[in-house]
C-alpha positions as CSV (number, residue, x, y, z in Angstrom):
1,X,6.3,48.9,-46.1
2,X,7.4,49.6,-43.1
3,X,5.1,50.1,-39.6
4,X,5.6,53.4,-39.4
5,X,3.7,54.1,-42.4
6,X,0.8,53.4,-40.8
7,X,1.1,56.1,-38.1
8,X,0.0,58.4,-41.4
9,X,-3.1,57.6,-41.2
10,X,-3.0,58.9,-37.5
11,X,-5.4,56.5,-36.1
12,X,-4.7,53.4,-37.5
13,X,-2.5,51.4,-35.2
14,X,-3.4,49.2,-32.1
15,X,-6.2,48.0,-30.3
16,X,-7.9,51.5,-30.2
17,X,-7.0,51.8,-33.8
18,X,-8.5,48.6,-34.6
19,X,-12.1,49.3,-32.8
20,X,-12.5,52.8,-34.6
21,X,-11.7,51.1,-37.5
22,X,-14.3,48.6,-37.4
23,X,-17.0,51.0,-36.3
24,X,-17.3,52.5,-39.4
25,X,-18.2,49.4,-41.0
26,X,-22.4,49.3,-40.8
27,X,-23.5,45.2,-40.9
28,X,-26.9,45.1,-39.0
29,X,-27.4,41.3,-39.1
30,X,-27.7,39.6,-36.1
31,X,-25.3,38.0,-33.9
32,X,-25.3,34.5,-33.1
33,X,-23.1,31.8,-31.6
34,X,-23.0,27.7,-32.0
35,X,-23.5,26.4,-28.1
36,X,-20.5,23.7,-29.3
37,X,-17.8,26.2,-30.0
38,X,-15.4,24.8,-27.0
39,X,-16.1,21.3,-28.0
40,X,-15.1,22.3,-31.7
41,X,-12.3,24.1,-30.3
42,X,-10.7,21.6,-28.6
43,X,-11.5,19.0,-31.2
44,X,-9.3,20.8,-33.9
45,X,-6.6,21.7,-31.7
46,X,-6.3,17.9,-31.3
47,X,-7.0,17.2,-35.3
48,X,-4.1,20.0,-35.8
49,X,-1.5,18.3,-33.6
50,X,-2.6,14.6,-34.8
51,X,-1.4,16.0,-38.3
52,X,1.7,17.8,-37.2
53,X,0.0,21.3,-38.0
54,X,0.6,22.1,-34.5
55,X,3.7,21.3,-31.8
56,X,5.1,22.4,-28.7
57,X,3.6,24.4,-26.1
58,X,3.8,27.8,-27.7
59,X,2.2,26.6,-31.4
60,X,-0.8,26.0,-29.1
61,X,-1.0,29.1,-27.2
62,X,-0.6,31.1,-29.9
63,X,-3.2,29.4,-32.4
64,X,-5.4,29.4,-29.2
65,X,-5.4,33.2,-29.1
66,X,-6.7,33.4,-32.0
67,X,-10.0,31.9,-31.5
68,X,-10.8,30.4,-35.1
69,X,-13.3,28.2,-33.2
70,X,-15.7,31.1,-32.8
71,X,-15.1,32.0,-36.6
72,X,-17.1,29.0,-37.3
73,X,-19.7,29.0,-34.2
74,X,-20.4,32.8,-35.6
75,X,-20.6,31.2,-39.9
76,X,-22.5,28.3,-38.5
77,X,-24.7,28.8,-35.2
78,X,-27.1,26.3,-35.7
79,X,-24.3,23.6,-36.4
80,X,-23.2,21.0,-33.5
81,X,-21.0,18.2,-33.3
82,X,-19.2,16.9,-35.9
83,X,-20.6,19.5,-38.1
84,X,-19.2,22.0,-36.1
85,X,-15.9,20.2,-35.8
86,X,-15.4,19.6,-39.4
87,X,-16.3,23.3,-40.2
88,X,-13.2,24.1,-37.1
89,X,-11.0,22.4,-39.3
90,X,-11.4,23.5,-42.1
91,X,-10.9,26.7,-41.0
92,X,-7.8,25.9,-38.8
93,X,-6.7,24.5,-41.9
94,X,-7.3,27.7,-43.6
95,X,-5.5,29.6,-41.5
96,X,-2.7,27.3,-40.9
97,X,-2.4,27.4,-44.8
98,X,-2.5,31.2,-45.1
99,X,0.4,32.1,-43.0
100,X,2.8,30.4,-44.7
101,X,2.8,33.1,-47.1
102,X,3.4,35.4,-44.9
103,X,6.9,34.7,-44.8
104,X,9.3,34.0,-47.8
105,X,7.5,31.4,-49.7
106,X,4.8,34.1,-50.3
107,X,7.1,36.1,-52.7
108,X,8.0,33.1,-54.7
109,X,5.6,32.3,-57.1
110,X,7.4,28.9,-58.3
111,X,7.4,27.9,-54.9
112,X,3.7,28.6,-54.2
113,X,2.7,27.0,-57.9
114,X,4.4,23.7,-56.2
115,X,2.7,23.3,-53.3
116,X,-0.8,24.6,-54.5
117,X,-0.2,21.8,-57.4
118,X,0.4,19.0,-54.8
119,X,-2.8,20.1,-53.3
120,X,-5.2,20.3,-55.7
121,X,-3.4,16.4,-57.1
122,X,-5.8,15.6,-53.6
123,X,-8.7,16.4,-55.6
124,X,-8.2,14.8,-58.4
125,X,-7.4,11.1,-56.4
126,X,-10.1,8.4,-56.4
127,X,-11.6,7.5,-53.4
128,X,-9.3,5.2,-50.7
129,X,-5.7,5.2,-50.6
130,X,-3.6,7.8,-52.6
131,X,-1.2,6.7,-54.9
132,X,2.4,6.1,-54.2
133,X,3.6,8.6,-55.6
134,X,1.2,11.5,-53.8
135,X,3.1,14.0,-52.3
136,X,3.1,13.7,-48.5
137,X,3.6,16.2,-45.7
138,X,1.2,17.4,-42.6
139,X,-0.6,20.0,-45.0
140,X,-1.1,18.0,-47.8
141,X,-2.5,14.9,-45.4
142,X,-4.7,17.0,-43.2
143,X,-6.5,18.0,-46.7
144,X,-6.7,14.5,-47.8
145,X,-8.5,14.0,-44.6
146,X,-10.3,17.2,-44.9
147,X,-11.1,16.5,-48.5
148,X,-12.8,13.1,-47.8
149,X,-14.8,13.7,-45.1
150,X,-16.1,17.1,-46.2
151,X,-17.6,15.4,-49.0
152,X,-18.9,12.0,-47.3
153,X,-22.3,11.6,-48.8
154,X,-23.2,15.0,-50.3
155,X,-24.3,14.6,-54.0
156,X,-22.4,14.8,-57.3
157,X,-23.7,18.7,-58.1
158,X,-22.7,19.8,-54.9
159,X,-19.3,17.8,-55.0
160,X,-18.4,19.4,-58.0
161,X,-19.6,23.2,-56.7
162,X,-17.4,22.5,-54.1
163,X,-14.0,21.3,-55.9
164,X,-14.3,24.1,-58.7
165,X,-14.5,26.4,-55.2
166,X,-11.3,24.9,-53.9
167,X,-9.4,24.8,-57.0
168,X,-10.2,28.6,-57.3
169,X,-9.0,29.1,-53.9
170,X,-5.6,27.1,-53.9
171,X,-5.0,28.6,-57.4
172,X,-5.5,32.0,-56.7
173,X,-2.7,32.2,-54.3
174,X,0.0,31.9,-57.1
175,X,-1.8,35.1,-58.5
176,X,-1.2,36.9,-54.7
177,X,2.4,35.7,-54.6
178,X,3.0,37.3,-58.1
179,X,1.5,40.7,-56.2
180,X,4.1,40.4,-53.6
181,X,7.0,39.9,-55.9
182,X,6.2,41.6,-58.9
183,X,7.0,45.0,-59.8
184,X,3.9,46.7,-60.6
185,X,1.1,46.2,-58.3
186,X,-2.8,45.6,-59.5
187,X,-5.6,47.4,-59.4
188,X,-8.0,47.4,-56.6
189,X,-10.3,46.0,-59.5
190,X,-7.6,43.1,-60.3
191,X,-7.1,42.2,-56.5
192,X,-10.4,41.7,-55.4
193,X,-10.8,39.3,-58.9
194,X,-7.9,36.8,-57.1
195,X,-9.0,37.7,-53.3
196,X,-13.1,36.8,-54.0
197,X,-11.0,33.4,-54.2
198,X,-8.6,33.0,-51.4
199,X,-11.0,35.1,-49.1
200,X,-12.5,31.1,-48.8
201,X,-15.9,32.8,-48.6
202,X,-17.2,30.2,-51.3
203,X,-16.4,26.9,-49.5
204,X,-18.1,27.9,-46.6
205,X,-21.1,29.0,-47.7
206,X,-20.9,25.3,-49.2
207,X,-20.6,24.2,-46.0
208,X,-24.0,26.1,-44.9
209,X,-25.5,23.8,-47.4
210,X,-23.6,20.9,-45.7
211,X,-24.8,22.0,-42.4
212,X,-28.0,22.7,-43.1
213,X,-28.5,18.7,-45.1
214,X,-29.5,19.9,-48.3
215,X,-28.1,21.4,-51.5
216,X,-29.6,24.7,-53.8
217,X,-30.7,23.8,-57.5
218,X,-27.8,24.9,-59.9
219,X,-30.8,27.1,-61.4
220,X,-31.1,28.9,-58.6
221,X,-27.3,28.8,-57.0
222,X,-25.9,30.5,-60.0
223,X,-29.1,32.7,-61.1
224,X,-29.7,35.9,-59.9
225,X,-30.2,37.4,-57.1
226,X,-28.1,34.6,-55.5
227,X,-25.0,35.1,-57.6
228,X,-24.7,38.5,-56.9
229,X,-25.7,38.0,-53.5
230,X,-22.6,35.6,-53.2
231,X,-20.3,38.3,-54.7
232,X,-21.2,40.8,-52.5
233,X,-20.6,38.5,-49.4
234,X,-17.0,37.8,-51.1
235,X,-16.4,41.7,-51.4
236,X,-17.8,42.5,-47.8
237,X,-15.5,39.7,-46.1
238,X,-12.6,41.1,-48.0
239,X,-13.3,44.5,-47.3
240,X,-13.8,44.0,-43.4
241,X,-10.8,41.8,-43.6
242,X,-8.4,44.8,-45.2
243,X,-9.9,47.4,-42.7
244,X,-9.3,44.9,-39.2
245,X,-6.2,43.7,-40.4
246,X,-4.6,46.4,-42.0
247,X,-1.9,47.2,-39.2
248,X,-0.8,43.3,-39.8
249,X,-0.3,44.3,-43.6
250,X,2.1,46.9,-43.0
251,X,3.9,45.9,-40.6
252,X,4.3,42.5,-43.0
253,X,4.6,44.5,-46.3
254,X,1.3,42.5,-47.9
255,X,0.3,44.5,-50.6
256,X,-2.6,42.2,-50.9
257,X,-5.2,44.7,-49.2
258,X,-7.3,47.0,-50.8
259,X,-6.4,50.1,-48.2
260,X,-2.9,49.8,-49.0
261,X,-3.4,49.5,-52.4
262,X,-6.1,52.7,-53.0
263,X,-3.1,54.3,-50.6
264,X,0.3,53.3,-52.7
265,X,-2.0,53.8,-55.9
266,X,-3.7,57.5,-55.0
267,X,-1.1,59.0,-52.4
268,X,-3.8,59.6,-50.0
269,X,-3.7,58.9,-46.3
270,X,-4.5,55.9,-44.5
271,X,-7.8,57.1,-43.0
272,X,-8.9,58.3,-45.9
273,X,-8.6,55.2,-48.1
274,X,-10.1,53.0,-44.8
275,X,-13.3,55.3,-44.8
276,X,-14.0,54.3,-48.8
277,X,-13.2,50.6,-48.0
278,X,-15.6,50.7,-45.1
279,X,-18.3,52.7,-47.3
280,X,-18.0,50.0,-50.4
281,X,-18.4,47.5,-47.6
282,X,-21.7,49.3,-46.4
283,X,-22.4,50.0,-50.1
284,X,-22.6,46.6,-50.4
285,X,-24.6,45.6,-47.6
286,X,-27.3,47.5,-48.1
287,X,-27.3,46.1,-52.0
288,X,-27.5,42.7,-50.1
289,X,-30.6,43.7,-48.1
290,X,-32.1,44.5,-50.9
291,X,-32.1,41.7,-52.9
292,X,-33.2,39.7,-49.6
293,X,-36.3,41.7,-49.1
294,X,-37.5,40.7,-52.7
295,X,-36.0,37.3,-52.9
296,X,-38.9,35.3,-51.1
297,X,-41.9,36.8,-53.7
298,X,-39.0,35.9,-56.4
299,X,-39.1,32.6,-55.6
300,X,-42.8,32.0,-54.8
301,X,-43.6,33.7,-58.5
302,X,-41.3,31.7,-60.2
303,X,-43.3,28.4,-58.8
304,X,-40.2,27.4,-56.5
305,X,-41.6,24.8,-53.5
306,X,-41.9,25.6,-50.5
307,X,-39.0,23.2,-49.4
308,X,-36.2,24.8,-52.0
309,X,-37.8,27.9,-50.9
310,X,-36.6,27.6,-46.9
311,X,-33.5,26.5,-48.4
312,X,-32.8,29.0,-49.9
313,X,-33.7,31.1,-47.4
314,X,-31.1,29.1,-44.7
315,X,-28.8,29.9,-47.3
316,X,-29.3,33.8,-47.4
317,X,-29.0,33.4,-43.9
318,X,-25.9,31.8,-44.0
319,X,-24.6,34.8,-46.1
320,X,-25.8,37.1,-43.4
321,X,-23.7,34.9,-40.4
322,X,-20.9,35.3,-43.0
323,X,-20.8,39.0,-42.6
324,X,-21.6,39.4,-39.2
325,X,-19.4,36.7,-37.7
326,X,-16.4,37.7,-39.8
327,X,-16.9,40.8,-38.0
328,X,-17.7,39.8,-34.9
329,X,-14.7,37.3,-34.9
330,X,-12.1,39.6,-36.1
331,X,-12.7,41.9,-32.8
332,X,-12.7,38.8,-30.2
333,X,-9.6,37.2,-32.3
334,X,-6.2,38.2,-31.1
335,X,-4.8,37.7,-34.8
336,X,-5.3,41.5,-35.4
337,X,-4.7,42.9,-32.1
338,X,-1.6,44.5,-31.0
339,X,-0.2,40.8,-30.0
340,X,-1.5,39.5,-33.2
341,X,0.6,42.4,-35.2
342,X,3.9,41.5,-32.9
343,X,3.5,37.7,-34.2
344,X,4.4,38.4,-37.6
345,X,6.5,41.9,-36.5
346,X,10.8,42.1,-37.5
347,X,11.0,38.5,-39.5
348,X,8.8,36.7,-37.1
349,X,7.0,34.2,-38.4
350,X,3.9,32.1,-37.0
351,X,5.6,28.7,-35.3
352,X,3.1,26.8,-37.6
353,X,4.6,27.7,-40.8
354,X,8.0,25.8,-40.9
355,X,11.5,27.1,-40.9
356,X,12.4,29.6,-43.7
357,X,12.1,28.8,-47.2
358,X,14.9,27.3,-48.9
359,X,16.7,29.8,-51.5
360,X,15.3,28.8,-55.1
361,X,17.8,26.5,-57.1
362,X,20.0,28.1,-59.8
């Protein structure tokens, strides 16, 4: 799709594009930021070169711009330290991950299968050194790493809420690259069934739990309201995501955003289609709100102690920095600026992601 479809929607393109955008989304949770953020920041940009994520000069400027550090500071504002840190890398990792498809691997589905399988083999190692056989290669080592230290000392019921998270993220990316090459594209419905996964939303609320040195009770975790309090999160972070970075998708040709699908489904402008994203978004929201105001005499009826009670509370809250920061971040990042568009503009791809992908054999 080329860029000039976006000049359809008569307001969508650039920095001025972006903020009207993002005003019509309606998240009235507060906004907070970690103290630590530049330590974390130059933490990772250190863990990301030690790994080979990152090299030469301008890999570092440009991953810079993007300020993924305050991502986290905004998810996580009580964290410090090596919390904080960890969290940074995770989420460099994420993003590091993420671009490669936006060049040619991302339309090859065989190709994608491959390299999500030799990450989710990480998973499935024991504890200590890999096997000799393990697949090697800077993004496969920096999850080891990841993958250990992440889940140093938390207990077996959060170890395993957090693996079937991952596998559902890595996974779900085959499913995105089938989007991108196939011929008939999903439903908004079908989309937001493979995005709720590689949005990452679910790993870090895990790490809120991490952060925060305790764990919900399965009972609770998957019960209701929390479930659908967790969904909504998922949809709201997609949402805002499709509505900030929607000038990035087109001038990609991602199909994998709910705008440019209602548009290439329905025929109707861009503006039009970013005004019901932003009102499902705020839709949501206000669903969220709900279930928060009614969640604490929940939980106190049920016979829930007070100490699973602030839990779960901390949690909740953790949904809430979620939303905001995601927000928050995406205006203060440079990823979906007019800079941010230009990095991935004309067959320019991120100097993270490699040299092109090989042609497939046969």
């Amino acid at each position: 799709m080329p860029m000039t479809e976006a000049r359809t929607g008569g307001d969508t393109v650039g920095r001025e594009g972006l903020v009207r955008r993002a005003a019509l989304l309606e998240i009235p949770f507060r906004s907070a930021v970690s103290p630590d953020a530049e330590k974390a920041r130059l933490h990772t940009l250190q863990w990301l070169h030690a790994f080979g994520m990152l090299t030469g000069e301008a890999a570092f400027e440009e991953y810079d711009a993007l300020r993924l550090e305050r991502a986290m500071a905004r998810f996580y504002p009580r964290a410090t330290g090596e919390d904080l840190m960890l969290a940074t890398d995770v989420n460099g990792w994420f993003f590091v991950f993420d671009d490669q498809f936006d060049g040619p691997l991302g339309q090859r589905p065989e190709a994608v299968a491959r390299l999500v399988d030799s990450l989710a083999r990480v998973m499935d190692e024991d504890e200590g050194e890999p096997p000799a056989d393990a697949p090697a290669g800077p993004l496969v080592e920096s999850f080891r790493d990841l993958w250990h230290r992440v889940n140093d000392g938390m207990p077996p019921v959060w170890r395993r809420r957090f693996r079937e998270h991952w596998h559902g993220y890595l996974l779900a990316h085959h499913r995105e690259a089938l989007n991108r090459s196939g011929g008939e594209l999903p439903s908004v419905e079908e989309f937001l069934a493979t995005r709720r996964h590689t949005i990452g939303i679910q790993p870090c609320l895990d790490l809120a739990e991490r952060c925060g040195r305790y764990t919900v009770p399965p009972e609770l975790h998957g019960g209701s309201p929390l479930a659908e309090m967790r969904r909504i999160t998922d949809d709201v972070a997609i949402f805002v995501n499709d509505v900030v970075s929607l000038d990035k998708e087109l001038a990609v040709g991602d199909v994998n955003n709910t705008v440019v699908l209602l548009h290439r489904g329905t025929g109707r402008p861009l503006r039009d289609c970013v005004r019901e994203v932003c009102a499902a978004a705020n839709g949501r929201v206000a669903r969220f709100r709900e279930h928060a105001e009614r969640l604490p005499g929940l939980l106190e009826a049920a016979g829930v102690p007070q100490e699973t009670r602030a839990h779960v509370e901390d949690y909740v809250d953790g949904m809430r920095n979620v939303m905001r920061g995601n927000l928050d971040w995406s205006l203060e990042s440079r990823r979906y600026d007019d800079a941010g568009v230009a990095a991935v503009s004309g067959g320019r791809r991120r100097p993270w992601t490699g040299p092109p992908a090989a042609p497939e054999p046969g």
